[in-house]
N, C-alpha and C positions, 0 to 999 in steps of 0.2 A: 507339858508340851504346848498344850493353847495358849498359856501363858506368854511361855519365852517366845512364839511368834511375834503378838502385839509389840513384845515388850521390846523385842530386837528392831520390828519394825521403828518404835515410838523413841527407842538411841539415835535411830537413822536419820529420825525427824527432828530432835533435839540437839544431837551435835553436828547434821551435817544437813540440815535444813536449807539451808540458803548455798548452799555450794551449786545445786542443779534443779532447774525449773520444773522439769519431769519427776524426777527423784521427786521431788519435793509434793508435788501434785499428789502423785500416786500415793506417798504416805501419808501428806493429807486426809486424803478421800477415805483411803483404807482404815484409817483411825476413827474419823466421822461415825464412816457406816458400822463400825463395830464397838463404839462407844454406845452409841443410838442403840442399836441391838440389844447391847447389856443393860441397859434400864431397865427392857423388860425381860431380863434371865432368861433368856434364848436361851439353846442348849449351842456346843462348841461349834457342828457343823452349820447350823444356822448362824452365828457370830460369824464365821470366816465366811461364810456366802453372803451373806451381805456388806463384809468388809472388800469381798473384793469386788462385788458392784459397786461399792462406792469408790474403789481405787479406779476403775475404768470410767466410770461415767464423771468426776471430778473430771481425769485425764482427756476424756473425749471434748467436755464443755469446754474446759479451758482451752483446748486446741481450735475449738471453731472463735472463739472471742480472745485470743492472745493477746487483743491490744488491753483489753481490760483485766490481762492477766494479774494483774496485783490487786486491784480490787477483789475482783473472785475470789485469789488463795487467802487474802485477808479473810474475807467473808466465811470461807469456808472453815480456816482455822479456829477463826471465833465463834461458832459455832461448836467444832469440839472443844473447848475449852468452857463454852460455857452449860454443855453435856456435864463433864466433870465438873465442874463446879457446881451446877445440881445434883450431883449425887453425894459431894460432899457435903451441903447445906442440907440435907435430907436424907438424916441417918435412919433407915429401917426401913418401911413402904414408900413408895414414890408417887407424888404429886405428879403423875405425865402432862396436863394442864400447865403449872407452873414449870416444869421442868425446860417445856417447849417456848416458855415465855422467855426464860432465862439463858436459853442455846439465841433465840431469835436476836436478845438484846444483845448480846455479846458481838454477834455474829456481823448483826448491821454493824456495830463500834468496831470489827475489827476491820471490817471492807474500809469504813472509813480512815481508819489509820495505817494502814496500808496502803491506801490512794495519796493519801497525802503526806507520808513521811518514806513511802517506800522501805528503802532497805532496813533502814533505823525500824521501823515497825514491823516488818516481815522477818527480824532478828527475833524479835521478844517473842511475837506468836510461835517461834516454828518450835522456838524453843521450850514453852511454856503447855504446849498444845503436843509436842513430844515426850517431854516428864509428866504431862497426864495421861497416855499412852505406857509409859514403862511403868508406873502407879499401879495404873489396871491392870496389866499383865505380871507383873510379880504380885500383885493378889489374889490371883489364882495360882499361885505356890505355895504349897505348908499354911503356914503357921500365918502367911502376911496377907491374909483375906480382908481385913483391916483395910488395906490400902486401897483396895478396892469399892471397900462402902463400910466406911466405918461406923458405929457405933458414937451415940452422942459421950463428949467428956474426952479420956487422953487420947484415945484413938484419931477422934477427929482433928484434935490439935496435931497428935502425930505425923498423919499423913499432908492436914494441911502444910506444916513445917516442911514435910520432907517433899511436898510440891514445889513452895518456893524455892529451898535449897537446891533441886533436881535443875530448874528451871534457870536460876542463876548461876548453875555450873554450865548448863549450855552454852547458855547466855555467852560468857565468858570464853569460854572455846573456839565456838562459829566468829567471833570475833577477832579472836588471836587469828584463826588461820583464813576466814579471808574478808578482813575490814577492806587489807587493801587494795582487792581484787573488786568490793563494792564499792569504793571510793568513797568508804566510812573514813577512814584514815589516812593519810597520807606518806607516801615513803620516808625515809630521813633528807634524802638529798631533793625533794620533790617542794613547792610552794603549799600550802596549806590548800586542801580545794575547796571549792565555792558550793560545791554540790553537795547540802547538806544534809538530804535524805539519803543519797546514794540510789542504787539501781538493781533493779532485778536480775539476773544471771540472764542470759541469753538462750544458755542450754541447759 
C-alpha cells in the first residue's frame, strides 16, 4: 500500500507533469520529501508525513514567488532526482554527507535548466524525477526491493536501465499530449514557432 502511493503519485509526475502548475508542485514536493525520508529508512507513516510537508510547503513557496516559478520547480525536481541518483550510486549504507552533495548539485543544474530552457527542461525533470518516484514505490512491493536501493552488479544496472526507460517513456507521452499546448511543437496548419523553450502551464 506505501508503495503504490509514491508510485501512483510518481506516474502523475512522469506522464502528466507538465500538464498543471499545481499538479506538478505538489508531486514534486511530495516526492522530494519522501525520497529524503527514505535514505534514512523512516518507517511508512514518517515517509508520508513528511512527504506531505514537502507537497505543501513546495506548494506554499512557489505560490508566494510564482514569477520564479520555473526556476523553483526545476530546482526542486533536481533535487529529487539527484536523491535517487544517490541511492543508486550507493548500494548498501549511505554516505548522507555525499548524498546531500549530490541532491544539491543536481538540484542547482536543474533550477538552472529550467530557467533557461523552460518547457523543454521542465519536460525531462518531471519526467525523469517521476520514474524515480515510481522506482521507489514499486520497491516496496514483493520481490522489487531492488528498485528501490539496489545491490551493487545486475541489480543496479537493472534499475538504472529501467530508470532511464521509465523516464523516456514519459518523456515521450507528456510530449505527444501537450507539446502543443507548451508551444514545444507546432500544429500542422500553424508557422513553426520561434519560442523555443516553450512555457510553463498557467494552471
Amino acid at each position: 500500500m506505501n508503495g503504490m502511493i509514491v508510485a501512483l503519485v510518481g506516474a502523475l509526475l512522469c506522464f502528466y507533469g507538465v500538464r498543471s502548475v499545481h499538479l506538478g508542485i505538489l508531486a514534486i514536493g511530495f516526492g522530494l520529501g519522501w525520497l529524503i525520508a527514505d535514505l534514512c529508512n523512516a518507517s511508512f507513516w514518517w515517509l508520508l508525513l513528511i512527504a506531505l510537508i514537502g507537497a505543501v510547503s513546495a506548494w506554499v513557496v512557489t505560490s508566494l514567488i510564482f514569477r520564479f516559478a520555473a526556476y523553483f520547480i526545476g530546482g526542486l525536481t533536481g533535487a529529487m532526482i539527484g536523491t535517487k541518483l544517490a541511492t543508486v550510486l550507493q548500494p548498501g549504507d549511505k554516505n548522507w554527507a555525499l548524498s546531500m552533495i549530490v541532491a544539491a548539485a543536481v538540484c542547482v543544474s536543474g533550477a538552472f535548466l529550467a530557467d533557461k530552457f523552460r518547457a523543454r527542461a521542465l519536460l525531462w525533470l518531471t519526467s525523469i524525477g517521476g520514474a524515480s518516484m515510481i522506482l521507489s514505490g514499486l520497491g516496496r512491493m514483493g520481490d522489487l526491493e531492488f528498485l528501490r536501493d539496489p545491490e551493487p552488479g545486475w541489480q543496479q544496472i537493472t534499475a538504472t536501465l529501467s530508470w532511464i526507460g521509465l523516464s523516456v517513456c514519459g518523456w515521450l507521452v507528456q510530449r505527444r499530449l501537450f507539446a502543443e499546448r507548451l508551444g514545444i511543437e507546432p500544429a500542422a496548419d500553424e508557422p513553426p514557432s520561434r519560442n523555443i523553450g516553450g512555457k510553463w502551464p498557467s494552471r
